[in-house]
C-alpha positions, -999 to +999 in steps of 0.1 A: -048-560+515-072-566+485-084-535+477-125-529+484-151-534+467-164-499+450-194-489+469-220-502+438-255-515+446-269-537+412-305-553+409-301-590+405-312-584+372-281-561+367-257-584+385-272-619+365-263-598+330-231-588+345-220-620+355-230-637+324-208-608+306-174-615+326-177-647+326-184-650+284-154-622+279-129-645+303-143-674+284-135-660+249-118-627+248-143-611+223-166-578+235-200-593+240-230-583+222-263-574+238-278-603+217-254-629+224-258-616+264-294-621+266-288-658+253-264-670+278-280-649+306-310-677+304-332-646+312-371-637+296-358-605+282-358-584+248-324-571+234-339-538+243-341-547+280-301-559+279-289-531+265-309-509+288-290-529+313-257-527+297-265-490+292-265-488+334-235-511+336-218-481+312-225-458+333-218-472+366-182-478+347-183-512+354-185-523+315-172-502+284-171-501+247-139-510+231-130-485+200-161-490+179-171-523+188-211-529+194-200-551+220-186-543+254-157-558+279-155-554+313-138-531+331-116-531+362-141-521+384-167-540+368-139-575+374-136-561+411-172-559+412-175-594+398-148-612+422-159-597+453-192-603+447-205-625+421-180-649+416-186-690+426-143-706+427-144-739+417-126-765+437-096-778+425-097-809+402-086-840+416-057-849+392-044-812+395-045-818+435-023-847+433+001-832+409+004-803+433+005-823+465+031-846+446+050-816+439+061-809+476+060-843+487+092-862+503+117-850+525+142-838+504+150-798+486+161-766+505+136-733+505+150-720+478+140-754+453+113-756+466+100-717+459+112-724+420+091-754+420+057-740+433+065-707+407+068-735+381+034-752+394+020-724+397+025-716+361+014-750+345-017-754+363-030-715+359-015-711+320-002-675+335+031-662+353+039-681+384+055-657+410+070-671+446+097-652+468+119-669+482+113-675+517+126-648+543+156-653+562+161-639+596+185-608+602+222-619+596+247-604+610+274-589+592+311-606+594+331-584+573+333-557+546+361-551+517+361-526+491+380-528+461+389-503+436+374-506+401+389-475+385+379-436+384+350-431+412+339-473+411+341-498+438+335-532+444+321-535+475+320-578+491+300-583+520+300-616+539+272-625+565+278-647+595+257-673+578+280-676+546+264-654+526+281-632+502+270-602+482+288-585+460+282-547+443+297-523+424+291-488+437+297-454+420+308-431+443+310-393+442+349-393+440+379-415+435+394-436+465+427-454+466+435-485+479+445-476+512+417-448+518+395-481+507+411-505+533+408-479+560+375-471+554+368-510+556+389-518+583+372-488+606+332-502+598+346-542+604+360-531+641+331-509+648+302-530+633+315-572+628+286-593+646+258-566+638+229-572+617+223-550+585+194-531+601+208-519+630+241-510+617+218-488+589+201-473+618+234-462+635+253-449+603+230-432+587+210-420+618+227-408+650+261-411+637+251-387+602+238-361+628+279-355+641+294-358+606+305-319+613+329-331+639+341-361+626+375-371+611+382-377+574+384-415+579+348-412+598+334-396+570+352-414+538+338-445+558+301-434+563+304-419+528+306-451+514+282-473+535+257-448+523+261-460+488+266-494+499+233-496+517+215-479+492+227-505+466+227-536+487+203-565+475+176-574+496+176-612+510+144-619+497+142-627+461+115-635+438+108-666+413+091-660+383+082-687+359+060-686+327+062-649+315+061-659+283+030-675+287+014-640+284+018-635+249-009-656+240-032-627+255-044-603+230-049-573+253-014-575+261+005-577+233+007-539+226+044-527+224+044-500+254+027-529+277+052-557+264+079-536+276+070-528+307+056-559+321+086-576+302+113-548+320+088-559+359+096-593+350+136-589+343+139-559+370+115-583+398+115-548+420+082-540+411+067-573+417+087-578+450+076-549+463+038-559+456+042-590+471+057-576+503+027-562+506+009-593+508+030-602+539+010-592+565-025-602+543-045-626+555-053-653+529-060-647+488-053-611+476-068-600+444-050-567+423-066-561+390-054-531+369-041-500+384-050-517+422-018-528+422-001-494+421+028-502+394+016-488+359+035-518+343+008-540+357-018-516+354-033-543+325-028-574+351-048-592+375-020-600+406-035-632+428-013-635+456-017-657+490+013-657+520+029-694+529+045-697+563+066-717+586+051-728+618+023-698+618+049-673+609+047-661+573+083-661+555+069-657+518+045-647+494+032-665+463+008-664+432+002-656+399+005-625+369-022-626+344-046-604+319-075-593+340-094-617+322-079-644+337-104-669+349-107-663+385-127-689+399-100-717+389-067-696+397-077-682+431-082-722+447-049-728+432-033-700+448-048-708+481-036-747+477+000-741+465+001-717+494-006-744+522+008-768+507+044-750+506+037-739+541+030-778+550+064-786+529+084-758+549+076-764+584+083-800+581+120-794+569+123-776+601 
């Protein structure tokens, strides 16, 4: 879920002045002056009375100074404070709903197109990262295994799935097999575990079944060995779409090195940002991380706006979008929300 708001009380005073700062630092990307934020605030007060303001916004850590700027820039709590409570979305403008509605229209594209087109959508209309996992698949069952030796202690490990599906993965293991230990090993989890899905045959090997590995044979064992490593390796069956990465580089606060690298690695990697978006299963509606909410440091300079899409009520897939905090929040969150429905709409008719 979105994480809560921090438990902050502001005058309307202190929240008008607040606003009015967020809003001018999305806007332009420049620390705001005390000056500059008495002007757009519209209010009857001195530059004295602002900064006494922006002095209490300091210290409730909600705005800071950058380096030695006389200006100041919010902060992530200050942004959380600011899209939980002070934030007004605007609805979404008429020619971007039909390009967006256009977008999923017809009867035509499998799950997987249509997950690449609403990352690509997503992209275009926010200017940011578009982000869509691919919708979830039910439990397959396994059909059969084969491992092939790659040389010294690596193996190629082919899995086909009951519904066609084939992964493939090379595995380093602790020792070399040959061939024949290799066909054995497969041939023993094919008869024991063909028609299974993945889950429970995980459950069985490396639950109950590790428990006895005292008293069982050197086939039983070479066998489990293995699936270990093969589990531990195996792909998931959910992927993730990203789209528009680059788009990010034309936001100063990101271009430093160390942050270019790792949000660049998150985006190449996609474990990162899967895992936050499986997170988002279960959420009900929009989902707002900003900075370090989202729990991976490589997005701990990103705003994360994520909303689930589903397939007759029952959600298959996450979507949304990877910016700079300062990401204007009240046009990307009704975008979110619309691309969501509108891929569930597209997805439950192709059923």
């Amino acid at each position: 879920m979105t994480p809560q708001p921090p438990d902050t009380v502001l005058n309307e005073r202190a929240q008008h002045l607040l606003r009015a700062l967020v809003q001018r630092y999305i806007r332009e990307g420049e620390p705001v002056a005390s000056k500059a934020l008495a002007r757009d605030a519209g209010l009857d007060l001195s530059p004295a009375s602002v900064r006494n303001v922006m002095a209490d916004l300091e210290t409730l850590g909600l705005i800071a100074a950058p380096h030695t700027s006389a200006g100041r820039v919010p902060t992530a709590r200050g942004y959380r404070v600011f899209v939980d409570t002070l934030l007004t979305v605007k609805p979404v403008e008429r020619d971007a709903m039909r390009r967006a509605e256009q977008t999923f229209r017809g009867d035509d594209g499998v799950p997987a197109e249509l997950a690449s087109a609403a990352s690509t959508l997503l992209a275009e209309m926010t200017r940011l990262a578009g982000v869509v996992t691919t919708p979830r698949r039910a439990p397959a069952a396994w059909r059969q295994i084969e491992f092939l030796p790659l040389g010294e202690d690596r193996v190629l490990a082919i899995l086909v799935f009951q519904d066609g599906e084939v992964q493939n993965k090379v595995l380093q293991l602790e020792r070399r097999y040959d061939p024949a230990a290799l066909a054995r090993a497969s041939a023993f989890l094919n008869e024991r575990f063909a028609g299974r899905d993945l889950a429970e045959i995980r459950e069985h090997l490396l639950g109950e079944m590790q428990q006895h590995r005292a008293s069982m044979d050197q086939l039983m064992r070479d066998a489990i060995g293995i699936a270990e490593r093969m589990f531990a390796a195996a792909p998931p069956r959910t992927g993730v779409m990203v789209t528009g990465e680059k788009r990010l580089l034309d936001f100063a606060e990101l271009r430093d090195v160390d942050t270019l690298r790792r949000l660049f690695e998150a985006f190449e990697q996609k474990r990162e940002i899967l895992g936050l978006l499986d997170k988002c299963v279960s959420a009900e509606g929009v989902q707002i991380f900003i900075g370090e909410e989202s729990g991976y440091r490589a997005l701990d300079e990103c705003s994360v706006v994520t909303a689930p899409y589903r397939v007759d009520g029952q959600v298959v897939g996450v979507l949304g979008v990877i910016g700079p905090t300062r990401m204007a929040y009240d046009r990307v969150i009704p975008i979110v929300d619309l691309t969501a429905r509108l891929m569930s709409t597209a997805l439950s008719q192709r059923r």
